[in-house]
C-alpha positions as CSV (number, residue, x, y, z in Angstrom):
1,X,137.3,32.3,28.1
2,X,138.8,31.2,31.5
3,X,142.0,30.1,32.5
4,X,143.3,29.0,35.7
5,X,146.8,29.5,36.3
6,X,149.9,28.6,38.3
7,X,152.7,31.1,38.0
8,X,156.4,30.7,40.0
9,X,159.1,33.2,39.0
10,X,162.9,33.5,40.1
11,X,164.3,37.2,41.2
12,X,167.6,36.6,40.2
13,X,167.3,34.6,37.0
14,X,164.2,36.7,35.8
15,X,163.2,33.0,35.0
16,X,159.2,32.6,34.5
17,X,157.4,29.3,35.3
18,X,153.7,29.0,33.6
19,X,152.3,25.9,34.7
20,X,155.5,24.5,35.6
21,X,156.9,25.5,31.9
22,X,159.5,27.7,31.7
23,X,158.2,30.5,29.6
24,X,160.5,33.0,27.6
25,X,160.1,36.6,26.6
26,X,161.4,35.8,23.0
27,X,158.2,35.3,21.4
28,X,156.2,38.4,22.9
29,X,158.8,40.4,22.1
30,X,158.8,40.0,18.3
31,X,155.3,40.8,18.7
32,X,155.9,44.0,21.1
33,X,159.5,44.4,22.5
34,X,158.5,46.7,25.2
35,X,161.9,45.3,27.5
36,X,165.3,44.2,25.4
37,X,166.2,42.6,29.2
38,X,163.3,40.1,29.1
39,X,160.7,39.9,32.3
40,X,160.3,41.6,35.7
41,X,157.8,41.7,38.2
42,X,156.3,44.2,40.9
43,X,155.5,47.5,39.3
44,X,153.9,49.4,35.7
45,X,157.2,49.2,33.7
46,X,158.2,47.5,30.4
47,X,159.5,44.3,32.0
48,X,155.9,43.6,33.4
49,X,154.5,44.6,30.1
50,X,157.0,41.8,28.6
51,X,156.0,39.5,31.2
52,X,152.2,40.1,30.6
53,X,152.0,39.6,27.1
54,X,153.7,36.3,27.3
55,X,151.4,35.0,30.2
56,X,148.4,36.0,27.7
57,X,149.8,34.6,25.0
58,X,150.4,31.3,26.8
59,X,147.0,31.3,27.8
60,X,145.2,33.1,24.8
61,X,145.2,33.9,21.3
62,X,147.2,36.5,20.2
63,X,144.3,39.0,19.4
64,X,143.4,38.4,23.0
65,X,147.0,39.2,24.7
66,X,147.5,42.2,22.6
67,X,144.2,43.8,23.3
68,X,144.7,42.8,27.4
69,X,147.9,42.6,28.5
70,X,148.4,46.3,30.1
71,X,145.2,45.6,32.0
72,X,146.4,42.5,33.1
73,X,150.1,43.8,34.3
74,X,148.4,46.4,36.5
75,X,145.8,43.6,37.8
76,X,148.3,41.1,38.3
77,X,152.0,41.1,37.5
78,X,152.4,44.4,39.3
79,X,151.4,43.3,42.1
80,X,153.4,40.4,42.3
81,X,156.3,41.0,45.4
82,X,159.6,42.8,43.5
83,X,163.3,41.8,44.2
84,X,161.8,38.1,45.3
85,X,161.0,34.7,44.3
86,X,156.9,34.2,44.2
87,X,154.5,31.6,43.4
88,X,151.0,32.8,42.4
89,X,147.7,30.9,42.0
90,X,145.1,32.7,40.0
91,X,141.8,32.4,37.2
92,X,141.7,34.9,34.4
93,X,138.9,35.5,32.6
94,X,138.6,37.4,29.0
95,X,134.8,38.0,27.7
96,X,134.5,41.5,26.8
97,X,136.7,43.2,29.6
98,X,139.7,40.7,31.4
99,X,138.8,40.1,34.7
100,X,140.6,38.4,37.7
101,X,140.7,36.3,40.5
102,X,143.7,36.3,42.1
103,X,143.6,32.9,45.1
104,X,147.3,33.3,46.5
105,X,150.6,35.3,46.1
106,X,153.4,33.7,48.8
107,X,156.7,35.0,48.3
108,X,159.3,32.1,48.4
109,X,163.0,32.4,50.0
């Protein structure tokens, strides 16, 4: 399974684009509500776990998210810039281990 992805977010709204589509941290949070507050971006805590589950499950079944989605938030969301705007560019792939490819990360004002 690979997936290409675009991924824009918004410091100060904590809004998430996937894709262009706005995605919300309701739905990964009934699954695992590892941040009441909804996403964040830039280091190991619970709002990049929220974050990180939701990507997957945009992109993946729900087996899949749940069994990658730490890996994935210290591969990618973690290392997306905190306290600013971003847009990323990047191809995950899930066989037996998630792996990623990450093209560009540009910090927007």
């Amino acid at each position: 399974m690979k997936e290409e992805f675009v991924l824009e977010g918004n410091w100060e709204t904590r809004e998430v684009f996937l894709n262009q589509k706005l995605i919300t941290p309701e739905y990964s949070q009934r699954l695992i509500n590892h941040s009441p507050d909804g996403f964040c971006w830039g280091y190991n805590g619970s709002g990049p776990a929220q974050l990180a589950l939701a990507i997957l499950l945009h992109l993946f079944d729900e087996s899949v998210a749940k069994k990658h989605y730490q890996t994935f938030k210290f591969a990618f969301v973690s290392k997306l810039p905190q306290m600013y705007n971003f847009k990323a560019f990047a191809t995950v792939s899930i066989n037996h281990k998630l792996s990623m490819v990450i093209k560009k990360i540009k910090c927007l004002t």
